[in-house]
C-alpha positions as CSV (number, residue, x, y, z in Angstrom):
1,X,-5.2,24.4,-8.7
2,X,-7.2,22.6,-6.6
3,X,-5.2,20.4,-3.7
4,X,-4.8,16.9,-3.1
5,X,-3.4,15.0,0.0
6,X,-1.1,12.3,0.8
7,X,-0.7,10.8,4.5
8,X,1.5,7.9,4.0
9,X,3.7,6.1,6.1
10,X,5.2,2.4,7.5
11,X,1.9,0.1,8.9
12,X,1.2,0.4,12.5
13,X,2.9,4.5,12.5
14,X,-1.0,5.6,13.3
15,X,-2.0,7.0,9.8
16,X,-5.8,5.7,10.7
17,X,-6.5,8.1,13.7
18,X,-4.5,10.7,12.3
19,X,-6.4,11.4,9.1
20,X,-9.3,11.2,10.9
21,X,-8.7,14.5,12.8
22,X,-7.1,15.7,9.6
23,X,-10.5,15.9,7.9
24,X,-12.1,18.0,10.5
25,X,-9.1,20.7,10.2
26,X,-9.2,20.9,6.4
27,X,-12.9,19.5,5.5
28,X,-11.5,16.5,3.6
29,X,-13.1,13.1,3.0
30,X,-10.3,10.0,2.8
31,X,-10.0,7.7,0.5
32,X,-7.9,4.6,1.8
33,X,-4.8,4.3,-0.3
34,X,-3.9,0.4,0.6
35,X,-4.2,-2.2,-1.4
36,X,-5.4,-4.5,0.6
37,X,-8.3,-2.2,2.7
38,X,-10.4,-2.7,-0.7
39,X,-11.6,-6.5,0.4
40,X,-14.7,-7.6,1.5
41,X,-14.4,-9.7,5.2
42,X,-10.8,-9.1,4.8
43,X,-11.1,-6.8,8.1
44,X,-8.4,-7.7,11.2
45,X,-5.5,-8.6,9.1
46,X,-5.6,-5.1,6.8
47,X,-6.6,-3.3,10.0
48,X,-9.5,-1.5,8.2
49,X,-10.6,1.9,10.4
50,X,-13.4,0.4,12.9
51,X,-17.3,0.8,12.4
52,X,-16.4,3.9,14.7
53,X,-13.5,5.3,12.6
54,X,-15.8,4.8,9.6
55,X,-18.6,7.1,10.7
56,X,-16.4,10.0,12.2
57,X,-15.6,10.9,8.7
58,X,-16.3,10.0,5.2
59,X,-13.9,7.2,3.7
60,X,-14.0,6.0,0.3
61,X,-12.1,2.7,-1.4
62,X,-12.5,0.2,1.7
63,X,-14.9,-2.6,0.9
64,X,-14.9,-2.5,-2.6
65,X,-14.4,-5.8,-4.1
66,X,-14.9,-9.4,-3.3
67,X,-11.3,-10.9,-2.1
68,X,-12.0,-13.6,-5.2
69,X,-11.3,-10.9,-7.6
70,X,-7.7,-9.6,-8.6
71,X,-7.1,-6.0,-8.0
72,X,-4.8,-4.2,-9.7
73,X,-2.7,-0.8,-10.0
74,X,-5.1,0.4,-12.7
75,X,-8.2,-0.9,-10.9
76,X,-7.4,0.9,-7.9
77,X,-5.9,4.6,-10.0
78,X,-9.4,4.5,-12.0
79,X,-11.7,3.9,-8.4
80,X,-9.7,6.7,-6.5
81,X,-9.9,8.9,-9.7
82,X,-13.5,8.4,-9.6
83,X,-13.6,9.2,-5.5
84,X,-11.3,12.6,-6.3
85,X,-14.3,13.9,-8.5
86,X,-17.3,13.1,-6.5
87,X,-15.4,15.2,-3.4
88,X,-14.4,17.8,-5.6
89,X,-17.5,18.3,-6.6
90,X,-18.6,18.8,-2.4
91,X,-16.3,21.1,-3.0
92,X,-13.9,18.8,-0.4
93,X,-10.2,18.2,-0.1
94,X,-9.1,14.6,-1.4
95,X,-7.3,13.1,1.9
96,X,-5.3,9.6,0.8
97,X,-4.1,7.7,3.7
98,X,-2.3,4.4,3.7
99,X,0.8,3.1,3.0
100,X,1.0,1.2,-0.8
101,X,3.7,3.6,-1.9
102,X,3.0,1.9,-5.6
103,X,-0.5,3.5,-5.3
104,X,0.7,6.3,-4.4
105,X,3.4,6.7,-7.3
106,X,0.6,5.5,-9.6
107,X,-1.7,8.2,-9.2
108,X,0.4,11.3,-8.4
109,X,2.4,10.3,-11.4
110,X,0.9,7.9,-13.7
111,X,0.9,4.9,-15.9
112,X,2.2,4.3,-18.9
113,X,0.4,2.9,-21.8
114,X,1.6,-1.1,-21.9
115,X,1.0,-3.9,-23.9
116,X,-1.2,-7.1,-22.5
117,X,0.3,-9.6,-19.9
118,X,2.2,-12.4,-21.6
119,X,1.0,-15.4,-19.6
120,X,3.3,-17.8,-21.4
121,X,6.2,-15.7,-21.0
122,X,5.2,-14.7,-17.4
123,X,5.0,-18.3,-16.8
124,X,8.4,-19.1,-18.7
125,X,10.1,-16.5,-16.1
126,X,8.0,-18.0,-12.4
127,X,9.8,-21.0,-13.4
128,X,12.9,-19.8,-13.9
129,X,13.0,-17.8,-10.4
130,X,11.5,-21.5,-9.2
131,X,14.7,-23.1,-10.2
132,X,17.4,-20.4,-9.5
133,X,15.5,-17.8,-6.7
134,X,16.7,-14.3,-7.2
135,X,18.1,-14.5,-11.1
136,X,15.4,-12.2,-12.2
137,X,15.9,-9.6,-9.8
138,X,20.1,-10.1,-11.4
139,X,18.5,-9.5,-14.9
140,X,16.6,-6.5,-14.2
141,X,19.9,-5.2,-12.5
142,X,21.6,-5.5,-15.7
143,X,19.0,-3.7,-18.2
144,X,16.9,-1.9,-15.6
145,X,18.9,-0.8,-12.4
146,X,16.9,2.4,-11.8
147,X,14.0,0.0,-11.5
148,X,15.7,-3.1,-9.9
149,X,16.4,-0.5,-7.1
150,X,12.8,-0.2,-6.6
151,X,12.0,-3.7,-6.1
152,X,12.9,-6.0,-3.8
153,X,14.6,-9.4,-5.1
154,X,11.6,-11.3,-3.1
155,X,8.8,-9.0,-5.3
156,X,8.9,-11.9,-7.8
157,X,5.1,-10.8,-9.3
158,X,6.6,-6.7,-9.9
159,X,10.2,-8.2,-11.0
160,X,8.2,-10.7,-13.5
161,X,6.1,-7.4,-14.8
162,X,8.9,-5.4,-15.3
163,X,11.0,-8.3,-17.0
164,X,8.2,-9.0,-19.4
165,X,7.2,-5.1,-20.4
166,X,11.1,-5.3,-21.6
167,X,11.0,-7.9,-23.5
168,X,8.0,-6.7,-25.1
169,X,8.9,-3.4,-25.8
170,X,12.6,-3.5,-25.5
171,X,12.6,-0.1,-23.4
172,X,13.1,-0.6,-19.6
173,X,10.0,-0.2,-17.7
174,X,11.9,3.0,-15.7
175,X,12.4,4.8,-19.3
176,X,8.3,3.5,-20.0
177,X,7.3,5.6,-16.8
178,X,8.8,8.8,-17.7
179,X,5.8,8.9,-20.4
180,X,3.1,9.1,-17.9
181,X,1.1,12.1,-16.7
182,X,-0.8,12.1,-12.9
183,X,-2.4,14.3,-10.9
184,X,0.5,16.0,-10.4
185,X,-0.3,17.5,-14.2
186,X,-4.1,18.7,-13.1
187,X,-3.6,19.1,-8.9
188,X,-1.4,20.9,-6.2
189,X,-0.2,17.7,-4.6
190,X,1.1,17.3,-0.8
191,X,2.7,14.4,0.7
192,X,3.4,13.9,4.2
193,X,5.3,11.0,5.7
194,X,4.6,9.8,9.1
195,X,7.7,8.2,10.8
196,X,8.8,7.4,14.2
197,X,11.8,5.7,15.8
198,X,12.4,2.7,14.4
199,X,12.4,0.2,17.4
200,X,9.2,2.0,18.7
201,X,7.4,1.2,15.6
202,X,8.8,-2.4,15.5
203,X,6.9,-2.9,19.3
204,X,4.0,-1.5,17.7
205,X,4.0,-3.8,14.8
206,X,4.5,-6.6,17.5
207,X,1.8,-5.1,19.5
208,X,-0.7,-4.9,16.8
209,X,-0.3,-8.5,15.5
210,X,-1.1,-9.6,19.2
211,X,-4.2,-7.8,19.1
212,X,-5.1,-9.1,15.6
213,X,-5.2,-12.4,16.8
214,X,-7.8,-11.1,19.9
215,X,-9.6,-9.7,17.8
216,X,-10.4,-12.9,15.8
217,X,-8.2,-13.0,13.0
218,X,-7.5,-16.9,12.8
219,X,-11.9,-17.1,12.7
220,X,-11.2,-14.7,9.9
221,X,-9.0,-16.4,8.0
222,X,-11.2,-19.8,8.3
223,X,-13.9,-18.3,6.7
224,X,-11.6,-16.7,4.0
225,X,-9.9,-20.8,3.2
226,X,-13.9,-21.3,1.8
227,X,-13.0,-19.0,-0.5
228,X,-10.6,-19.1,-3.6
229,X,-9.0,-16.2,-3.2
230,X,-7.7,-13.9,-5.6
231,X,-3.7,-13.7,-6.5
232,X,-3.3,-9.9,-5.5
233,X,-5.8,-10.5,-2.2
234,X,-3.6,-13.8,-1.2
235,X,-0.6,-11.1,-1.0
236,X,-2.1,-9.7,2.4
237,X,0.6,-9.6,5.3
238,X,-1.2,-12.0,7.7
239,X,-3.1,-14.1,5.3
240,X,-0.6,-16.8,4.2
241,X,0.8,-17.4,7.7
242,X,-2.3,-18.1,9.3
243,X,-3.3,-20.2,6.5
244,X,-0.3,-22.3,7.1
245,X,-1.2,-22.6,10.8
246,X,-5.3,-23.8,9.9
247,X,-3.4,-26.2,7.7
248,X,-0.9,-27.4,10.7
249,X,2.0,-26.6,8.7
250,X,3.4,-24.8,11.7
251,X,2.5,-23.7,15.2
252,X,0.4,-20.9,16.6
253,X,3.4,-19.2,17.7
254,X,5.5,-19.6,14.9
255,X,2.4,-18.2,12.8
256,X,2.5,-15.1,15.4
257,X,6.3,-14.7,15.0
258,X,6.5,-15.0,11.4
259,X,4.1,-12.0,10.9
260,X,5.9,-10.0,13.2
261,X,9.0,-10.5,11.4
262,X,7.1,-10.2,7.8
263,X,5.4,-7.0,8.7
264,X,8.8,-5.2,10.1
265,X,10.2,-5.8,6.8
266,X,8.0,-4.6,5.1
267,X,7.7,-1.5,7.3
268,X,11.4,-1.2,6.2
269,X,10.9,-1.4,2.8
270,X,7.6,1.2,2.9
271,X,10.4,3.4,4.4
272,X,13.1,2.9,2.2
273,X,10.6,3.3,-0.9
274,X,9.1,6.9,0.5
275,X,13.2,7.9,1.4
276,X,13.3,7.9,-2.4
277,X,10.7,10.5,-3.3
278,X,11.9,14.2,-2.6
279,X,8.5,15.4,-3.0
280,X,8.0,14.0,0.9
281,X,7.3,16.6,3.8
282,X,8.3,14.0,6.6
283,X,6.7,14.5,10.4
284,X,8.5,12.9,13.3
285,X,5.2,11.9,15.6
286,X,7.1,10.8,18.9
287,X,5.5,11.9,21.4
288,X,2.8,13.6,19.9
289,X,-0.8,12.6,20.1
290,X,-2.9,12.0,16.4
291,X,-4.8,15.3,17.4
292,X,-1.5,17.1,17.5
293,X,0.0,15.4,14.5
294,X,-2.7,16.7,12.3
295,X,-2.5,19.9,13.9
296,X,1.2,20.3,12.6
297,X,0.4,18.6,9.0
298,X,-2.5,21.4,8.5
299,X,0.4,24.1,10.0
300,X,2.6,22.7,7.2
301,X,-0.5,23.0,4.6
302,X,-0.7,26.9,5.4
303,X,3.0,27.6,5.0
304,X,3.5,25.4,1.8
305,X,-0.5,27.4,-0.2
């Protein structure tokens, strides 16, 4: 069976660089596994690999789509799908790197076949987590919980989804899932988890979102208000708060601190979400540079053929 890679991880742990070397060692080409990496102009606040990054190896799934167009699970499982084939054929190892644990889960595993979105019902249950906030994430606990565990009350588009596929099939969406077949059926699959101590990665995060802002991110996101953005590419850690700022809903520095806060929980949640997937081979990188990282990850690939 031919072999497929997963470099995951919490933003800001320094999956980028890593993968990079990573490639070289086992003559792979990546293919970005983030959600967000797949816009057009939607550069500092995804923290896309550089022009340099770009041409020390082959990446695949970054620049994809226009950020006016939705994007979803089964957009992104048929693109990388496609991307596994053209580097198999090189006769290449498929390297995935990034850190949409849903992407992830969808490819290795699956989707199930589902009916159509409901937009009147979808719109019945927006309105009913508008009036009481976190009810539907108390009903999905009640006919879901293995699902409900998954998703965090605030996750009101995933909560909605699932909520909906139950009330259309009347099976929760955890026993829907069990249906599906991934690349897990056709392909050796390896997962490694990149993780580091927890307040080092916070002053990372808070490290990083200074430098987005150097780097232009507020002249990024003015050219981005022209546009209409899509719902999924308005979901973009970075995006909304800066928004608020060019609108003078709040302060420079309360833009600033309100990422930083927004991006450690979600780091948390990345974390929590990959704690729940055996499959993981986790690599504490404290103290290591990427070069050694990938050095031990393509050790770990020899001992696991």
């Amino acid at each position: 069976m031919k072999k497929i890679i997963f470099l995951v991880g919490p933003t800001a742990v320094g999956k980028t660089a890593v993968s990079i070397y990573l490639s070289k060692l086992i003559d792979a080409e990546i293919i970005s596994c983030d959600s967000m990496q797949v816009y057009k102009g939607m550069d500092i606040g995804t923290q896309k690999p550089t022009k340099y990054q770009l041409k020390k190896a082959p990446h695949h799934m970054i620049n994809i789509i226009a950020p006016t167009r939705n994007f979803s699970v089964a957009d992104f499982r048929k693109k990388a799908l496609e991307s596994i084939d053209k580097i198999i054929k090189k006769n290449k190892t498929p390297l995935f790197a990034g850190g949409t644990a849903l992407y992830m889960k969808a490819l290795i595993d699956g989707l199930f076949p589902s009916p159509k979105a409901d937009k009147t019902l979808r719109a019945e249950l927006k309105k009913e987590e508008r009036k009481n906030p976190g009810i539907l994430h108390k009903k999905l606990v009640k006919i879901d919980p293995k699902a409900a565990k998954l998703l965090h009350p605030n996750d009101t588009r995933r909560v909605v989804r699932a909520l909906e596929l139950y009330m259309q099939t009347n099976t929760p969406i955890s026993e829907l899932k069990k249906k599906t077949k991934g690349l897990k059926s056709k392909y050796k699959i390896k997962i490694f988890c990149m993780n580091r101590d927890r307040q080092k990665l916070y002053k990372d995060i808070e490290k990083r979102v200074d430098l987005m802002f150097k780097k232009g991110l507020v002249s990024e996101c003015r050219r981005l208000k022209k546009k209409k953005l899509s719902m999924t590419a308005k979901q973009a850690l970075g995006y909304r708060e800066t928004f608020d700022y060019l609108d003078l809903k709040i302060s420079l520095k309360e833009a600033k601190a309100f990422i930083k806060r927004n991006t450690r929980r979600f780091a948390k949640r990345q974390l929590s979400w990959f704690r729940n997937d055996n499959r993981i081979i986790w690599v504490n990188v404290d103290g290591k540079t990427p070069k050694e990282i990938a050095k031990i990850i393509k050790g770990n690939l020899e001992l696991r053929t």
